[in-house]
NUZA-29517 format. One record per residue (C-alpha): x negated, y negated, z; residue number from 1; residue in three letters. Coordinates in nm, 3 decimals. Example, Ala and Ser with C-alpha at 12.3 -4.5 7.8 and 13.67 -1.06 7.14 Angstrom:
% residues 2
{east -1.230	north 0.450	up 0.780	k 1	r ALA}
{east -1.367	north 0.106	up 0.714	k 2	r SER}
//
This chain:
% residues 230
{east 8.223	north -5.756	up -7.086	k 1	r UNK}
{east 7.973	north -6.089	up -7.060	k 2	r UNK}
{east 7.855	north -5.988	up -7.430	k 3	r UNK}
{east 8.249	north -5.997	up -7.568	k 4	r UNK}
{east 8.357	north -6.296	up -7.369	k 5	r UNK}
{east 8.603	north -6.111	up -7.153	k 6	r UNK}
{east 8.687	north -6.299	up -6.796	k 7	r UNK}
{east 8.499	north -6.115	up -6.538	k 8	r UNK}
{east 8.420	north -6.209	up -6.119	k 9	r UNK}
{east 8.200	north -5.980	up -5.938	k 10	r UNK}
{east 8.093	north -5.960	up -5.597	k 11	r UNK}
{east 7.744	north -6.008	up -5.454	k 12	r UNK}
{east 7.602	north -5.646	up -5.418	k 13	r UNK}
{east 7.642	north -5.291	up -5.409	k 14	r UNK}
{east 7.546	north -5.005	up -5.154	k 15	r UNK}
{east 7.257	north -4.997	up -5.245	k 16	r UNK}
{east 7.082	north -5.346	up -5.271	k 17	r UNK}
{east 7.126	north -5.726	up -5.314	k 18	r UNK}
{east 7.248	north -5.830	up -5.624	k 19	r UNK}
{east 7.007	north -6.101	up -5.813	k 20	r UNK}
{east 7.083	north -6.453	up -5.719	k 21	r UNK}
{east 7.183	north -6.375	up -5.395	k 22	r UNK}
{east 6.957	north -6.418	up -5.021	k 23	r UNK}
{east 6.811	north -6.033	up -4.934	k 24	r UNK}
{east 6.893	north -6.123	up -4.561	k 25	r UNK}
{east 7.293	north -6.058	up -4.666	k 26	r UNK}
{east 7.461	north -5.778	up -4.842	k 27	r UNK}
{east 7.732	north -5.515	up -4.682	k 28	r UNK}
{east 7.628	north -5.419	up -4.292	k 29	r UNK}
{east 7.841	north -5.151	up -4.224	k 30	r UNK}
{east 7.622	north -4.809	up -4.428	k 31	r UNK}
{east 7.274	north -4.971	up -4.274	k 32	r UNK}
{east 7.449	north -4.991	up -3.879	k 33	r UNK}
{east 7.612	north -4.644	up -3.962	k 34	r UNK}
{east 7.226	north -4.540	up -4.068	k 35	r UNK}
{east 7.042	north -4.740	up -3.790	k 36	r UNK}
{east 7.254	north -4.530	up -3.518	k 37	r UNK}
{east 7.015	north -4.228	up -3.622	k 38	r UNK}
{east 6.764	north -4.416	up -3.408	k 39	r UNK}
{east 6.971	north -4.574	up -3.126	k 40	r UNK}
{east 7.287	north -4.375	up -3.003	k 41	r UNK}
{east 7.144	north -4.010	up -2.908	k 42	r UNK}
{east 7.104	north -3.826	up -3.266	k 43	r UNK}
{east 6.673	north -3.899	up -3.240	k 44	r UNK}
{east 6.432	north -3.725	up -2.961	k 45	r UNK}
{east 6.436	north -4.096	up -2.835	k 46	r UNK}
{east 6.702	north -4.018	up -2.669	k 47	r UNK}
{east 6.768	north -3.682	up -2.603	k 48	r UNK}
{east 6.526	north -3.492	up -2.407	k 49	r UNK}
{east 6.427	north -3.244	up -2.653	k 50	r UNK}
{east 6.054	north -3.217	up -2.569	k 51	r UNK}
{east 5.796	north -3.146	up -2.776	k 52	r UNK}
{east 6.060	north -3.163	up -3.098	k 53	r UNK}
{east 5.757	north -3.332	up -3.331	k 54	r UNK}
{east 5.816	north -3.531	up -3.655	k 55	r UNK}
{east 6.189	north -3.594	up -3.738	k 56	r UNK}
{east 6.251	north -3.699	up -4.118	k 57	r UNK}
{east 6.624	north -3.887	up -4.167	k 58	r UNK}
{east 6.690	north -3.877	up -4.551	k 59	r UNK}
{east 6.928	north -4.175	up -4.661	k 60	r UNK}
{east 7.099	north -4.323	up -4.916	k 61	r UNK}
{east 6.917	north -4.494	up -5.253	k 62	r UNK}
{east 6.887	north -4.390	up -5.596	k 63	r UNK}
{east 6.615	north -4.626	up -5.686	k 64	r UNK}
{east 6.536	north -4.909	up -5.453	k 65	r UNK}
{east 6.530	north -4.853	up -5.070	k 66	r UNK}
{east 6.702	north -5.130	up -4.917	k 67	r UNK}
{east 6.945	north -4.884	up -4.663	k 68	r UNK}
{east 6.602	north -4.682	up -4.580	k 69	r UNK}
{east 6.366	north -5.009	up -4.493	k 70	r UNK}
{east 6.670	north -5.233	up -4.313	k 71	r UNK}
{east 6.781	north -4.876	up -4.134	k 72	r UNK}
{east 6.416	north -4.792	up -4.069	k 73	r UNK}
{east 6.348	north -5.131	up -3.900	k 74	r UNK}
{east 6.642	north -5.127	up -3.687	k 75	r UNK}
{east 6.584	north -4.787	up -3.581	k 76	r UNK}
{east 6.236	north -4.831	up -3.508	k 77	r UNK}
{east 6.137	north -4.610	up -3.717	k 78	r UNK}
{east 5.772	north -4.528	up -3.762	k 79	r UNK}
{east 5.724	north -4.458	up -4.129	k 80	r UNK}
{east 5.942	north -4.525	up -4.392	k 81	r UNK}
{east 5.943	north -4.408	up -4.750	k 82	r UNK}
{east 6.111	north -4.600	up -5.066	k 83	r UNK}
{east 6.102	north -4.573	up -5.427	k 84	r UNK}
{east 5.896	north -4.922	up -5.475	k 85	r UNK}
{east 5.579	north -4.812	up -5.282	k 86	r UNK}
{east 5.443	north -4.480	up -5.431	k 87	r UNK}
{east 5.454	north -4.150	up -5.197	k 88	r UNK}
{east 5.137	north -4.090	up -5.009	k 89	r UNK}
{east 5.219	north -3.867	up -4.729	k 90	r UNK}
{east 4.846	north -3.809	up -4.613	k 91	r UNK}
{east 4.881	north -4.174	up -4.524	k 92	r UNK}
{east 5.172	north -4.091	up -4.281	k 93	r UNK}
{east 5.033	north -3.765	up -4.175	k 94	r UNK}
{east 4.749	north -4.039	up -4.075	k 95	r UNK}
{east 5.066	north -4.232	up -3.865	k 96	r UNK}
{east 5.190	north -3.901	up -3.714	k 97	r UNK}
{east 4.880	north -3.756	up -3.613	k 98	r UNK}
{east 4.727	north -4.094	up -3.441	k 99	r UNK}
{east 5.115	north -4.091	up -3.252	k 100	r UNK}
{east 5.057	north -3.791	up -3.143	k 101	r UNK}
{east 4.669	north -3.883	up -2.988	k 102	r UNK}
{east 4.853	north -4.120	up -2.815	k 103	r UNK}
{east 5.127	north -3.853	up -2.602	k 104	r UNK}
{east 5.392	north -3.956	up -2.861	k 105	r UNK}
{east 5.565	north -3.575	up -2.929	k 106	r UNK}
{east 5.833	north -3.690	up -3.194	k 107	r UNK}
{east 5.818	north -3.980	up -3.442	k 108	r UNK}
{east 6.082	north -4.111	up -3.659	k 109	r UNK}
{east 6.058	north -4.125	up -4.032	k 110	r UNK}
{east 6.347	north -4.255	up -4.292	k 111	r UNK}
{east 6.321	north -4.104	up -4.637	k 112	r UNK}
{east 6.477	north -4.292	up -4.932	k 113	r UNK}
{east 6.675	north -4.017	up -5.120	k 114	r UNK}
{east 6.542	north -4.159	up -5.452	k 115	r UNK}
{east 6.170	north -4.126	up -5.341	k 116	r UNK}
{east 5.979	north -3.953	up -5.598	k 117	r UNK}
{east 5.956	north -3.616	up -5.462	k 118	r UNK}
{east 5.642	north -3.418	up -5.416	k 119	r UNK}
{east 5.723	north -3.166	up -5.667	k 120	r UNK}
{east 5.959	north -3.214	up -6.015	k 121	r UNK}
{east 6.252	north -3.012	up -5.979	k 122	r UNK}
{east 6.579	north -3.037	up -6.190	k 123	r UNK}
{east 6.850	north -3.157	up -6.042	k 124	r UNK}
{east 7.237	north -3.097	up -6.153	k 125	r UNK}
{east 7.426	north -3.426	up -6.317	k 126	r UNK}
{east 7.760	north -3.578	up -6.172	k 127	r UNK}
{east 8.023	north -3.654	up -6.450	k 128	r UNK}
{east 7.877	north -3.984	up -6.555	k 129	r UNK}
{east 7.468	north -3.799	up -6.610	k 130	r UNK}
{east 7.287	north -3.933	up -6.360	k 131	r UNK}
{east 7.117	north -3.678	up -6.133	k 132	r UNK}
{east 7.270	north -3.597	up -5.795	k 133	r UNK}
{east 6.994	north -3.677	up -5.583	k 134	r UNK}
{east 6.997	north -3.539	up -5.195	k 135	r UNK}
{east 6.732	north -3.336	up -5.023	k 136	r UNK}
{east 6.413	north -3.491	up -5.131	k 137	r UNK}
{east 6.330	north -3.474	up -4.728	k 138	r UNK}
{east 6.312	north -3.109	up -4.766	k 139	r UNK}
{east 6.086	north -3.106	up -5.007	k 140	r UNK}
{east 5.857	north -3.322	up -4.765	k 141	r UNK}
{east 5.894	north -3.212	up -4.447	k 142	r UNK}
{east 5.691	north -2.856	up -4.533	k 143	r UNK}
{east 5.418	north -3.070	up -4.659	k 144	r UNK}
{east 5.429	north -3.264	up -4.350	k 145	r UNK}
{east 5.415	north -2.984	up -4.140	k 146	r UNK}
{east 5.085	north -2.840	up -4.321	k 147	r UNK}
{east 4.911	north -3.169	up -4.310	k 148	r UNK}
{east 4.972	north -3.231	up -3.933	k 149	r UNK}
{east 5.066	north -2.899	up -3.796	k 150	r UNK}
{east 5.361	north -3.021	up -3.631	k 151	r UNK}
{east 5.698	north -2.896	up -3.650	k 152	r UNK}
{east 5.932	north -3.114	up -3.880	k 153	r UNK}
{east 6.258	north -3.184	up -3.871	k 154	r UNK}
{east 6.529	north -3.297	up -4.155	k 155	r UNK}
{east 6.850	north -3.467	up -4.159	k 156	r UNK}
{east 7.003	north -3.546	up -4.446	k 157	r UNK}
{east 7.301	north -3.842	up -4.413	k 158	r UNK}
{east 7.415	north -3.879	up -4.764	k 159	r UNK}
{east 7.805	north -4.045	up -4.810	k 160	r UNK}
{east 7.802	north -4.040	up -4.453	k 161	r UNK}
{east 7.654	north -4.378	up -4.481	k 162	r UNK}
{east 7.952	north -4.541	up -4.662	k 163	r UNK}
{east 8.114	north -4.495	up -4.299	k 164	r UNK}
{east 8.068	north -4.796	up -4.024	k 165	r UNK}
{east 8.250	north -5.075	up -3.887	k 166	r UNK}
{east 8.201	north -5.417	up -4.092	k 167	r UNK}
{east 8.084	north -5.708	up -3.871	k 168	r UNK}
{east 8.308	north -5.987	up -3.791	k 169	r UNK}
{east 8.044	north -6.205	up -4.014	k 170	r UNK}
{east 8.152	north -5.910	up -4.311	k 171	r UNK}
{east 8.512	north -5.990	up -4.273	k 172	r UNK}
{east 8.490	north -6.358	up -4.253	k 173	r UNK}
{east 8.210	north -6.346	up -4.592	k 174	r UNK}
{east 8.438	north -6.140	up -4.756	k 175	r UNK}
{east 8.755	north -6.374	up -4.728	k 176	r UNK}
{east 8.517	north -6.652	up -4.827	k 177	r UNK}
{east 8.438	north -6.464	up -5.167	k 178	r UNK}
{east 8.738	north -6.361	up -5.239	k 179	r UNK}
{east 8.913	north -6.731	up -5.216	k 180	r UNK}
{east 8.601	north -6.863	up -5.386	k 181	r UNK}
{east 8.655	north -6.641	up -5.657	k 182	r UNK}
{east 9.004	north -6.704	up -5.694	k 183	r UNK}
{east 8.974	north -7.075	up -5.679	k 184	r UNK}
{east 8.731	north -7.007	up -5.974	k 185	r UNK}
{east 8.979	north -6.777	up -6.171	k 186	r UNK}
{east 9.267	north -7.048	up -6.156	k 187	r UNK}
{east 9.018	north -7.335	up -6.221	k 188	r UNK}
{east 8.963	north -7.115	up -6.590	k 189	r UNK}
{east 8.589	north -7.022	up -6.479	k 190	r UNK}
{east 8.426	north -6.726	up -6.585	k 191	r UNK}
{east 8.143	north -6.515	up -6.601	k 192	r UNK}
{east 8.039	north -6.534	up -6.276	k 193	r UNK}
{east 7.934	north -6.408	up -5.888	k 194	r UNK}
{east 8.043	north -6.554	up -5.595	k 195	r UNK}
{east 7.729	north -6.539	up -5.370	k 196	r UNK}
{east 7.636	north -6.673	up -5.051	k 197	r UNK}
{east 7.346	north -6.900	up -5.068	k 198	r UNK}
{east 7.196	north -7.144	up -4.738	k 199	r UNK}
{east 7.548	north -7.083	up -4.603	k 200	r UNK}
{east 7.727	north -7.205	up -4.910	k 201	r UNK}
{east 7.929	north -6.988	up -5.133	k 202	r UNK}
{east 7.821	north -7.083	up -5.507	k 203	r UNK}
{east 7.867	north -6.942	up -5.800	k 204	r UNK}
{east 7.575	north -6.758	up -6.023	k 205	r UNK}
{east 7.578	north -6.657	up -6.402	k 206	r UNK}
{east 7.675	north -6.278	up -6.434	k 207	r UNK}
{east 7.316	north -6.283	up -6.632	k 208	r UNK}
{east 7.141	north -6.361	up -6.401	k 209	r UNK}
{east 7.292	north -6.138	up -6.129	k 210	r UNK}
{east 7.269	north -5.840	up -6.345	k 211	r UNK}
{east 6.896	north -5.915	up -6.522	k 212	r UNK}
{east 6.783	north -5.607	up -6.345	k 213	r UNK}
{east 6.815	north -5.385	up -5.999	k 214	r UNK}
{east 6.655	north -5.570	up -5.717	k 215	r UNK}
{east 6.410	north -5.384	up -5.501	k 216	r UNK}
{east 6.334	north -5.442	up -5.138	k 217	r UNK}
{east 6.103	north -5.777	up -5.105	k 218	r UNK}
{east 5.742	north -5.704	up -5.009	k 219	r UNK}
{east 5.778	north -5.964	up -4.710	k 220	r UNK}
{east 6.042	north -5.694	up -4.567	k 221	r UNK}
{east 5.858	north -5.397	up -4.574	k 222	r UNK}
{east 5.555	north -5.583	up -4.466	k 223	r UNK}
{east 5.735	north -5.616	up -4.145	k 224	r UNK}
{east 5.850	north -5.240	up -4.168	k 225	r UNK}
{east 5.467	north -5.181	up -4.197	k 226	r UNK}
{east 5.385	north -5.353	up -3.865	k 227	r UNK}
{east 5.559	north -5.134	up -3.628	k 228	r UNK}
{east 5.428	north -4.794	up -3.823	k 229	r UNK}
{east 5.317	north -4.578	up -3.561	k 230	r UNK}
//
């Protein structure tokens, strides 16, 4: 559509990630409180008194960056977390589980990014549009978790049930103010652009330079994921 000159608006992001040209600290609340809940209303051993229950993997949603697993992991406490931009190394949080477990801690929390490369190539069926239908990589890990620690693991997988959640009252008012920006741009003849939210200020960004590529998480935010690992 850019390439043809066709009129085109877009908003800031998808599921997944931050679109380019936009702050990381905003895009759509709602699947990352749905995900966070894993770790703070009652469906973790943190909160039910399950004993000894040992690692507990929670697969989420991500095709190729993990912005839902690191923002989800970080709310929930979480005490490992595994996305597509840093390479697998599950000795290293074998490492985390075992030392937690020195220390009297029986379960630990860790959120999987569904599009993590998985420990062994498999194929996978394609939807209607030929990308792979991604979904269980957590099963593939948890058995190798198990053998490296010799504690019991245990998998959830959330999948779509992530597009669920209640948006935030600072959603609903964002979202009116991109959809009047945009429209103010549409009758003003504009085109080829985002509406984004930048310092506070809806502006408008070139639809290059929004979609120049897929965003991953920023190393400053998993840095902080990385300081409350185990």
């Amino acid at each position: 559509m850019i390439s043809t000159g066709g009129a085109g608006f877009s908003k800031p992001c998808g599921l997944g990630w931050p679109a380019n040209g936009t702050p990381s600290s905003w895009w759509p609340r709602a699947p990352v409180n749905a995900t966070s809940k894993v770790g703070r209303e009652g469906s973790t051993p943190r909160n039910v008194k399950l004993g000894d229950v040992g690692p507990f993997l929670c697969e989420v949603m991500g095709r190729t960056k993990g912005w839902i697993a690191a923002y989800a992991g970080i709310a929930a406490g979480a005490d490992a977390i595994l996305i597509p931009e840093v390479p697998l190394d599950l000795e290293a949080v074998a490492k985390i589980l075992r030392r937690r477990h020195r220390r009297g801690r029986r379960y630990s929390i860790v959120v999987v990014a569904e599009g993590v490369t998985p420990p062994e190539q498999v194929e996978l069926p394609k939807d209607a549009f030929g990308f792979e239908r991604l979904g269980g990589v957590a099963y593939q890990i948890a058995p190798r978790l198990e053998h490296l620690t010799g504690f019991e693991t245990r998998v959830t997988v959330l999948g779509h049930l992530q597009r669920g959640g209640t948006p935030t009252a600072f959603d609903r008012v964002l979202a009116s103010r991109l959809g009047v920006a945009a429209a103010d741009l549409a009758v003003a003849g504009e085109t080829k652009l985002m509406v984004a939210l930048r310092s506070a200020k809806i502006e408008a960004v070139p639809l290059e330079e929004a979609c120049a590529q897929i965003r991953g998480v920023d190393p400053e935010i998993f840095d902080v994921a990385e300081t409350f690992f185990g």
